[in-house]
ZABA-233369 format. One record per residue (C-alpha): residue number from 1; residue in three letters; x, y, z. Coordinates in Angstrom, 3 decimals, m for minus. Example, Ala and Ser with C-alpha at 12.3 -4.5 7.8 and 13.67 -1.06 7.14 Angstrom:
# residues 2
+-----+-----+----------+----------+----------+
!   n ! res !       px !       py !       pz !
+-----+-----+----------+----------+----------+
!   1 ! ALA !   12.300 !   m4.500 !    7.800 !
!   2 ! SER !   13.670 !   m1.060 !    7.140 !
+-----+-----+----------+----------+----------+
***
This chain:
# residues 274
+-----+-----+----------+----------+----------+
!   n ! res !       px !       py !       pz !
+-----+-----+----------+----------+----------+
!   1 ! UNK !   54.030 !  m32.363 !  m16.406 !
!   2 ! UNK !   55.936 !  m35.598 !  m16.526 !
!   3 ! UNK !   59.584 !  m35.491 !  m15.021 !
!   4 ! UNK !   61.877 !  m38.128 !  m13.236 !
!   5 ! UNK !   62.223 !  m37.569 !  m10.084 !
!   6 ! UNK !   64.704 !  m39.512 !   m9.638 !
!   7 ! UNK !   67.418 !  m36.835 !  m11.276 !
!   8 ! UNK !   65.886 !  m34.111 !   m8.849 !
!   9 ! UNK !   65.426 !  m35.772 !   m5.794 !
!  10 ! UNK !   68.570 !  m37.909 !   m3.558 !
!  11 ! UNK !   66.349 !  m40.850 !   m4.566 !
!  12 ! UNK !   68.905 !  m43.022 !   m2.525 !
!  13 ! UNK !   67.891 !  m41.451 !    0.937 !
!  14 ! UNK !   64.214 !  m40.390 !   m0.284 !
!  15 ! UNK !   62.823 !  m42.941 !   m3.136 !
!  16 ! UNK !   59.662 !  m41.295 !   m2.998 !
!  17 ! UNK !   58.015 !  m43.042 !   m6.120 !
!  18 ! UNK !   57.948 !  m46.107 !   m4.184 !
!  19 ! UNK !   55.682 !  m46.506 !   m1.606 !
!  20 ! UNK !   56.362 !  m49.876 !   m0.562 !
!  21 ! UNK !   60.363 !  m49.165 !   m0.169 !
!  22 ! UNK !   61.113 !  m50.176 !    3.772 !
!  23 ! UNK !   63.887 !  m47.111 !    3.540 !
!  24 ! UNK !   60.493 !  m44.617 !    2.112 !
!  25 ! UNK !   58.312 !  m45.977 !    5.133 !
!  26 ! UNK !   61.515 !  m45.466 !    7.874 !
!  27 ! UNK !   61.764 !  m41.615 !    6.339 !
!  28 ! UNK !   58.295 !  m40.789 !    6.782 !
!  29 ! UNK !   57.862 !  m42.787 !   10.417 !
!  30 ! UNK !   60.594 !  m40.516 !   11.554 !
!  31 ! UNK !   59.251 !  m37.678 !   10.305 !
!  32 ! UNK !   55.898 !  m38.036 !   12.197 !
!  33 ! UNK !   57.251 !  m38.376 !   14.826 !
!  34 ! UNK !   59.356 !  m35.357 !   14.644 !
!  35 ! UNK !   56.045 !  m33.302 !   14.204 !
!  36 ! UNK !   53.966 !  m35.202 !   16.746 !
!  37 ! UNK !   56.873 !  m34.507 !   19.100 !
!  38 ! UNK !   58.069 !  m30.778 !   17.801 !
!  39 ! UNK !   55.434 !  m29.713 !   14.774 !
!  40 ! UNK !   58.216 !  m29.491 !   12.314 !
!  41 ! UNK !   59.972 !  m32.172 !   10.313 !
!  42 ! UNK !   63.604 !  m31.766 !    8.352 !
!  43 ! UNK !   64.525 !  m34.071 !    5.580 !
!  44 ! UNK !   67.846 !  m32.742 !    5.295 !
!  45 ! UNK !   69.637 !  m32.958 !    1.528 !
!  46 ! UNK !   66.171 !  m33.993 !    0.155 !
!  47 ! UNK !   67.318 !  m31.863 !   m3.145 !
!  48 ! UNK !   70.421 !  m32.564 !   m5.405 !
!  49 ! UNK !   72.752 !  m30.165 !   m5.564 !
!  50 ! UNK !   72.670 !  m29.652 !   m9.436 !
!  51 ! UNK !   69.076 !  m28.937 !   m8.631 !
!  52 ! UNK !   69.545 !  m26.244 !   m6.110 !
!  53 ! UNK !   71.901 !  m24.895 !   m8.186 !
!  54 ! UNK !   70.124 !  m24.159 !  m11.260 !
!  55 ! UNK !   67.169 !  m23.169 !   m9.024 !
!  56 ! UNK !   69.100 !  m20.376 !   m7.561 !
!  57 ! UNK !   69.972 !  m19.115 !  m10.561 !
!  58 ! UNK !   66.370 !  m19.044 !  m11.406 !
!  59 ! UNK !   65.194 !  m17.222 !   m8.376 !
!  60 ! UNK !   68.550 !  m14.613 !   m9.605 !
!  61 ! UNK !   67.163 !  m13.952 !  m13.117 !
!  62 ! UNK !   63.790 !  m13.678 !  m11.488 !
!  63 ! UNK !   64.261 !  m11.292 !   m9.023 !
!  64 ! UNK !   64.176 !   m7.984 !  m10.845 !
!  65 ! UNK !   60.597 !   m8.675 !  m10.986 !
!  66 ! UNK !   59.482 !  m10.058 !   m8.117 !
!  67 ! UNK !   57.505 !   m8.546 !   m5.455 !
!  68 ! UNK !   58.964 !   m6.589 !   m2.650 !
!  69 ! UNK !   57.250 !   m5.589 !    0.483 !
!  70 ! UNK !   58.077 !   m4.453 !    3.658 !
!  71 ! UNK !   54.848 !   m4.717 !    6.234 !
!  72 ! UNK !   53.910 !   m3.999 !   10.129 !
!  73 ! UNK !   52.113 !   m6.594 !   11.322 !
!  74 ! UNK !   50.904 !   m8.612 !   14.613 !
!  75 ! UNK !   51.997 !  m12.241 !   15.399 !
!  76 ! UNK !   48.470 !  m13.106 !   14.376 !
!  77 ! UNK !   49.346 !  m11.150 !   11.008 !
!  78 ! UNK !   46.929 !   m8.606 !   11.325 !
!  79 ! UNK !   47.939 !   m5.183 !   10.129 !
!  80 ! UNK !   46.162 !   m3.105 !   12.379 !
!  81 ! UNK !   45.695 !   m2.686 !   16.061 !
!  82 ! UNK !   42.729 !   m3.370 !   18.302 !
!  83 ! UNK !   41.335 !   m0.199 !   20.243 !
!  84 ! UNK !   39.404 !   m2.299 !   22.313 !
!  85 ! UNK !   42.731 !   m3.933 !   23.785 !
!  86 ! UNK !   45.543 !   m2.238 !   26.046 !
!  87 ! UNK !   48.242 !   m1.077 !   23.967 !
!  88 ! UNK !   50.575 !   m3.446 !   25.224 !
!  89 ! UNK !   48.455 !   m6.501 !   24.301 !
!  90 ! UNK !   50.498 !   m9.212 !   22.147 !
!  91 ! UNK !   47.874 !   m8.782 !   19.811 !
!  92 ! UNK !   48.777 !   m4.694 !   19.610 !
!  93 ! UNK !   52.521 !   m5.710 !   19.386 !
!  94 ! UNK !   53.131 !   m5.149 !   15.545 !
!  95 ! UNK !   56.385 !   m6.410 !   13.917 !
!  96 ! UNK !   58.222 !   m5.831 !   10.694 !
!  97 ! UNK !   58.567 !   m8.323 !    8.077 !
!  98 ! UNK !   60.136 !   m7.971 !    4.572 !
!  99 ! UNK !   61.014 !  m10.434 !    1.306 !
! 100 ! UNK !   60.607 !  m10.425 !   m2.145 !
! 101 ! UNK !   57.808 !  m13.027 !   m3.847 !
! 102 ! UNK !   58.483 !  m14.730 !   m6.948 !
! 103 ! UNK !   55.134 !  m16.010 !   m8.249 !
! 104 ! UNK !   54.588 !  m19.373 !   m9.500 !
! 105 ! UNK !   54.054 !  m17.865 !  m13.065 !
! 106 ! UNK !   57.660 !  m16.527 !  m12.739 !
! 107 ! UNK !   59.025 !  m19.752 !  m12.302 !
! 108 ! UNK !   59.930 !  m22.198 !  m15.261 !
! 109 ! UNK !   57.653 !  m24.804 !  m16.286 !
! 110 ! UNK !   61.038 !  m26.845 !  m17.195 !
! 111 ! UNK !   62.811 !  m25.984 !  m13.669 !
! 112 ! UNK !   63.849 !  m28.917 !  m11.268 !
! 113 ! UNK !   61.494 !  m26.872 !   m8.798 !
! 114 ! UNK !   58.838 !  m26.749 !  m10.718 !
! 115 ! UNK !   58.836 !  m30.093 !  m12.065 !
! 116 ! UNK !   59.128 !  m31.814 !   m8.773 !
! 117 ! UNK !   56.279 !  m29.502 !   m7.184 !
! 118 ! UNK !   54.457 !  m30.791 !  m10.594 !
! 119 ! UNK !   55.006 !  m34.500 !  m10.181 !
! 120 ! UNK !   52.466 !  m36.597 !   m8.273 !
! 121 ! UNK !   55.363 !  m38.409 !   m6.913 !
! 122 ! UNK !   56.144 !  m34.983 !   m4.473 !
! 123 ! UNK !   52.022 !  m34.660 !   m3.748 !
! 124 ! UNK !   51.714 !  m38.192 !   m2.455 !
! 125 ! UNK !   55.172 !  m37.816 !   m0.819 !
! 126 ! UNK !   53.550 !  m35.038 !    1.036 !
! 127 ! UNK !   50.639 !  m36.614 !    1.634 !
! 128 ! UNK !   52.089 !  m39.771 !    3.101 !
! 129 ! UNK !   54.150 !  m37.548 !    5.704 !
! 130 ! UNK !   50.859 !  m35.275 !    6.863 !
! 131 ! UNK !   48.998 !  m38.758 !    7.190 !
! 132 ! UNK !   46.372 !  m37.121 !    5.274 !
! 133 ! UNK !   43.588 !  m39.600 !    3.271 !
! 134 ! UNK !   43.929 !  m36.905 !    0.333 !
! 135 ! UNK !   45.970 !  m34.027 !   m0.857 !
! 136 ! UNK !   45.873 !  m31.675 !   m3.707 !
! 137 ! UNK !   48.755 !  m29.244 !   m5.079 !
! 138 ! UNK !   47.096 !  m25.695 !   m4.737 !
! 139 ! UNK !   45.657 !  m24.667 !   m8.045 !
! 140 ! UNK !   46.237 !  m20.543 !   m8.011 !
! 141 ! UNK !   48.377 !  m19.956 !  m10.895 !
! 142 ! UNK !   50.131 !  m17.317 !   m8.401 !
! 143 ! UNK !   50.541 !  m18.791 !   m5.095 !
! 144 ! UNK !   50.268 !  m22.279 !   m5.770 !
! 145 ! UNK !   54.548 !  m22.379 !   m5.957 !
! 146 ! UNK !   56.941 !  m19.130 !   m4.486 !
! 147 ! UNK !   60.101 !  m17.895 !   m4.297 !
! 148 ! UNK !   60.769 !  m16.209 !   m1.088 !
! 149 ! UNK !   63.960 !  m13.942 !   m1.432 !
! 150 ! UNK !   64.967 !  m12.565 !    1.987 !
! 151 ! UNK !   68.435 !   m9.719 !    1.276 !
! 152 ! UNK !   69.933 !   m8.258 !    3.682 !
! 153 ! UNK !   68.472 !   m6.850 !    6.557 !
! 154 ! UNK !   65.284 !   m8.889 !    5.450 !
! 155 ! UNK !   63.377 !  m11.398 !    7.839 !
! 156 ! UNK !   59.621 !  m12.475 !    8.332 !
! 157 ! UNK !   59.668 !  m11.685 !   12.046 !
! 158 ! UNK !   57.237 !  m13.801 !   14.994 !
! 159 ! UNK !   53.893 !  m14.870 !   13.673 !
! 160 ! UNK !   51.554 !  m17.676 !   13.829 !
! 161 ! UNK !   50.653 !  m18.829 !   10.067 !
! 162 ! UNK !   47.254 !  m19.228 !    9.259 !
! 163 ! UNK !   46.793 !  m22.316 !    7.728 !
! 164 ! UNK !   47.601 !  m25.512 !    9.285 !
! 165 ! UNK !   50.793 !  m26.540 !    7.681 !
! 166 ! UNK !   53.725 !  m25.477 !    5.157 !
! 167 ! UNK !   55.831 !  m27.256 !    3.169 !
! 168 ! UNK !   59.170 !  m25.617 !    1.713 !
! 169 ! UNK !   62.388 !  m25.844 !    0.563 !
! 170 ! UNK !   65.087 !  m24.416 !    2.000 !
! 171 ! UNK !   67.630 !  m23.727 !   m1.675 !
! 172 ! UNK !   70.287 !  m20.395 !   m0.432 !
! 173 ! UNK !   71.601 !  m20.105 !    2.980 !
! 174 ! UNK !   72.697 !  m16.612 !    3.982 !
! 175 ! UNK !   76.296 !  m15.893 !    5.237 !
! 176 ! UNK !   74.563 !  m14.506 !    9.204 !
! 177 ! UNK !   71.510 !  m14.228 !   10.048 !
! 178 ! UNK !   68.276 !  m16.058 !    8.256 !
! 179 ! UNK !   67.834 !  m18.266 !   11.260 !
! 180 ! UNK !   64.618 !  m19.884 !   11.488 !
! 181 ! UNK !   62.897 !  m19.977 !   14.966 !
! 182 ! UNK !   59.871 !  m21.386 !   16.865 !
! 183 ! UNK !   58.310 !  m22.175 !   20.161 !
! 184 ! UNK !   56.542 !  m25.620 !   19.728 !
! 185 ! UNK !   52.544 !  m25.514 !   20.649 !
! 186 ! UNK !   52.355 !  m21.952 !   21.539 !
! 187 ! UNK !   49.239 !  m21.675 !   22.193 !
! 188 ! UNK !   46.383 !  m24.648 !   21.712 !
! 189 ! UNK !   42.387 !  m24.378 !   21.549 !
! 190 ! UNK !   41.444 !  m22.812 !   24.108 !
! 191 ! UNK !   44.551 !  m20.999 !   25.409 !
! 192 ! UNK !   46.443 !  m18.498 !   23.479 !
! 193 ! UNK !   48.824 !  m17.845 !   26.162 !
! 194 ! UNK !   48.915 !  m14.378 !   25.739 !
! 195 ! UNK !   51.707 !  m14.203 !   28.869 !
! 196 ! UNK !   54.262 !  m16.202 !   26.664 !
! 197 ! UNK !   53.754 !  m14.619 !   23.697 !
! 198 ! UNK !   53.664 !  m11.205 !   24.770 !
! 199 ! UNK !   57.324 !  m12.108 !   26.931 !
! 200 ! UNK !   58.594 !  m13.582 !   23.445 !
! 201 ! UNK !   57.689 !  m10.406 !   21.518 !
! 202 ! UNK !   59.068 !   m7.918 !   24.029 !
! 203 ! UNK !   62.193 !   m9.375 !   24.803 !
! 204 ! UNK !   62.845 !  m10.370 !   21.046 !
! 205 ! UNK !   62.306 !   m6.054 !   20.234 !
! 206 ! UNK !   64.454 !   m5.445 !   23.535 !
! 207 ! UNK !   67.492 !   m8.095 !   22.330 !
! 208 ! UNK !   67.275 !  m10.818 !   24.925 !
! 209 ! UNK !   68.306 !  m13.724 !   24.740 !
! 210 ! UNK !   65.418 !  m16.188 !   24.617 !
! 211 ! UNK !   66.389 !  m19.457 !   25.692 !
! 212 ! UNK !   64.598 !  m19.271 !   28.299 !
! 213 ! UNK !   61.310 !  m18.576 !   26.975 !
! 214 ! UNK !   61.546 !  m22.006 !   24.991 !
! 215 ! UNK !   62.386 !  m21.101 !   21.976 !
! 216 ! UNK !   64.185 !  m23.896 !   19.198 !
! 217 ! UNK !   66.328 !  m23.455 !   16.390 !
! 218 ! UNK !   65.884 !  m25.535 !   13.132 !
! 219 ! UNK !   69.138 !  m26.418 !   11.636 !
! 220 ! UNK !   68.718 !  m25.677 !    7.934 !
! 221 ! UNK !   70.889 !  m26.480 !    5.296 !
! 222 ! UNK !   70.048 !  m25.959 !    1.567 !
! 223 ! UNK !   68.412 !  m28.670 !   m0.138 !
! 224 ! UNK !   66.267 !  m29.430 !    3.551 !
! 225 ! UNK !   62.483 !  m30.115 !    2.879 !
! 226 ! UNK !   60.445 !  m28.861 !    6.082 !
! 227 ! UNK !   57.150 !  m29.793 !    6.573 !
! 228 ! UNK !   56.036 !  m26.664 !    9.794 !
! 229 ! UNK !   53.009 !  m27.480 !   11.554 !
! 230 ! UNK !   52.871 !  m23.491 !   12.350 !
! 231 ! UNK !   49.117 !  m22.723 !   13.024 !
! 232 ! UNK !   49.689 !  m23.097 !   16.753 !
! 233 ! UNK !   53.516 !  m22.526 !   16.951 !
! 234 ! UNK !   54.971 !  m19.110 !   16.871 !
! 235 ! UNK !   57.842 !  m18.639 !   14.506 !
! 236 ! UNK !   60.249 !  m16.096 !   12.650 !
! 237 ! UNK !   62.818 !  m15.682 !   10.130 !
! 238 ! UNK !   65.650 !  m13.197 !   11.669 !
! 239 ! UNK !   66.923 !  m10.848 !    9.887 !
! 240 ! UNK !   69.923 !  m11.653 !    7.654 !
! 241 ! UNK !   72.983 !  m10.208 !    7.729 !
! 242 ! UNK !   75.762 !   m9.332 !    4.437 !
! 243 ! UNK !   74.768 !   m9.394 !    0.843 !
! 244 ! UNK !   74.232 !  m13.278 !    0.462 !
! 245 ! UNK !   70.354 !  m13.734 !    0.091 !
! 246 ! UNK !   68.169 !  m16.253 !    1.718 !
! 247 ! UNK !   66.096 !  m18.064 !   m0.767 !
! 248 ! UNK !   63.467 !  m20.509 !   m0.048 !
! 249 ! UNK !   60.720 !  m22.269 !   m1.908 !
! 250 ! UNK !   56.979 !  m22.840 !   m0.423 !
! 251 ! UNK !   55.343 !  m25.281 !   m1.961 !
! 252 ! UNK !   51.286 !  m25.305 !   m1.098 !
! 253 ! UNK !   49.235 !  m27.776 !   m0.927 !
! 254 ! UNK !   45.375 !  m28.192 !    0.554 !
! 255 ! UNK !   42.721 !  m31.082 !    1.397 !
! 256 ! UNK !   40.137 !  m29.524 !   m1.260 !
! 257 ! UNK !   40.806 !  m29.622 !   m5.214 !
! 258 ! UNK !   40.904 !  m26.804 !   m7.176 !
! 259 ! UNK !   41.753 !  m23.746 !   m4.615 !
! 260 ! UNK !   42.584 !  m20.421 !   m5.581 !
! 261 ! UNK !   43.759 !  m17.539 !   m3.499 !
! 262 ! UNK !   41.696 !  m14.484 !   m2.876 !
! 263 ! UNK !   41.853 !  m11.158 !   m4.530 !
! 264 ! UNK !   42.904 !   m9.933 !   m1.132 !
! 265 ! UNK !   45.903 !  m12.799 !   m0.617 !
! 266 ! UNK !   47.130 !  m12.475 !   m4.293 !
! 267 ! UNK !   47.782 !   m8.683 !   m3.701 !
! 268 ! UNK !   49.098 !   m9.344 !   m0.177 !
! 269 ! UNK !   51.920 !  m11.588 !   m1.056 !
! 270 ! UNK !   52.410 !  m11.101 !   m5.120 !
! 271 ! UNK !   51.438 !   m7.543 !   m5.727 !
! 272 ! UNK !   48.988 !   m8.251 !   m8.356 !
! 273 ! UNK !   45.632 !  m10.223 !   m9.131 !
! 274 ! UNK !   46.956 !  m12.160 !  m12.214 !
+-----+-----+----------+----------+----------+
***
């Protein structure tokens, strides 16, 4: 689908059609260094505001029928505990997390979202920033683009993601609440650090304050692209507070063409196979 980016984007601050632009290369040096240094990189006011705007009142009209789920989980988002461990193992610690999904097929095709995620402009953009050789905009029909809708008392609580980056779009700030948290390089090949992680998930379920434990707060404002190295970096949503939702857009990408999610996935985080 052909769009201009340029009405979508703050070109000015992020002319991402032009790769040879000095201000383009100065954007995505700083970025990679703020995920070589941290694993996650903010491009604050990356979307217009007419943009986030109408996209909001997409994700709105949406909603009714999006998928809702609350789930227990581990921080290694398994739903199930392991007899063979003690009980108190992090990876017998479950968690609680709950959102609403609004499928890529639920989005318009003539949306500012949609378009951009569309446009080979955003891929490359994307690509450039991961200093990856290729890239490829997910293919699933379902999970390729989401709406994540977090209400109140919502939040996706501490987990390592499974896949070795995410890219979204941060569109709907909550009025309390909704803050997004991680502890850089958790755990690397080799170590898992079981001792930090299991003092993280304990003291987060007894309400401690965990500053000392190394945990970071991203400063999110609508319209900021993050690009989350979160394989190795334990993270969560909190849980938001009055009736203003949270609403955020993940935007997938992988290093293979043509990938589709699993029967398994599609149920997990849309409810349904097609």
């Amino acid at each position: 689908m052909a769009c201009d980016v340029r009405s979508i984007v703050d070109y000015q601050r992020y002319p991402i059609a032009e790769s040879e632009s000095h201000i383009l290369q100065e954007v995505i040096n700083r970025a990679r260094g703020e995920l070589n240094n941290n694993g996650i990189a903010l491009l604050r006011g990356f979307m217009l505001p007419w943009a986030i705007r109408q996209t909001v009142r997409d994700a709105e009209e949406a909603l009714p029928d999006a998928f809702c789920k609350k789930v227990d989980h581990t921080v290694y988002l398994e739903e199930c505990q392991d007899s063979l461990l003690e009980k108190d193992h992090p990876r017998n610690i479950m968690s609680r997390s709950c959102k609403c999904c609004i499928a890529h097929d639920q989005i318009k095709t003539d949306s500012p979202l949609n378009q951009l995620y569309m446009s080979l402009e955003m891929t490359n953009f994307v690509r450039l920033l991961l200093h990856k050789d290729v890239l490829y905009r997910t293919a699933d029909p379902l999970g390729a683009l989401s709406l994540q809708v977090y209400r109140e008392n919502d939040g996706l609580d501490w987990h390592f993601d499974r896949g070795e980056f995410a890219v979204t779009l941060l569109l709907q700030a909550p009025d309390g609440g909704g803050r997004f948290q991680y502890i850089p390089s958790t755990r690397s090949v080799g170590n898992e650090n079981y001792d930090l992680v299991k003092q993280v998930l304990l003291a987060s379920k007894a309400g401690q304050d965990l500053s000392g434990l190394g945990v970071k707060e991203a400063d999110l404002q609508p319209g900021t692209l993050v690009v989350f190295c979160g394989h190795n970096s334990m993270h969560r949503v909190t849980p938001i507070e009055g009736k203003k939702s949270r609403i955020i857009t993940v935007l997938s990408y992988e290093k293979k063409p043509d990938v589709y999610l699993n029967e398994y996935t599609r149920m997990k985080f849309c409810g349904r196979l097609k």
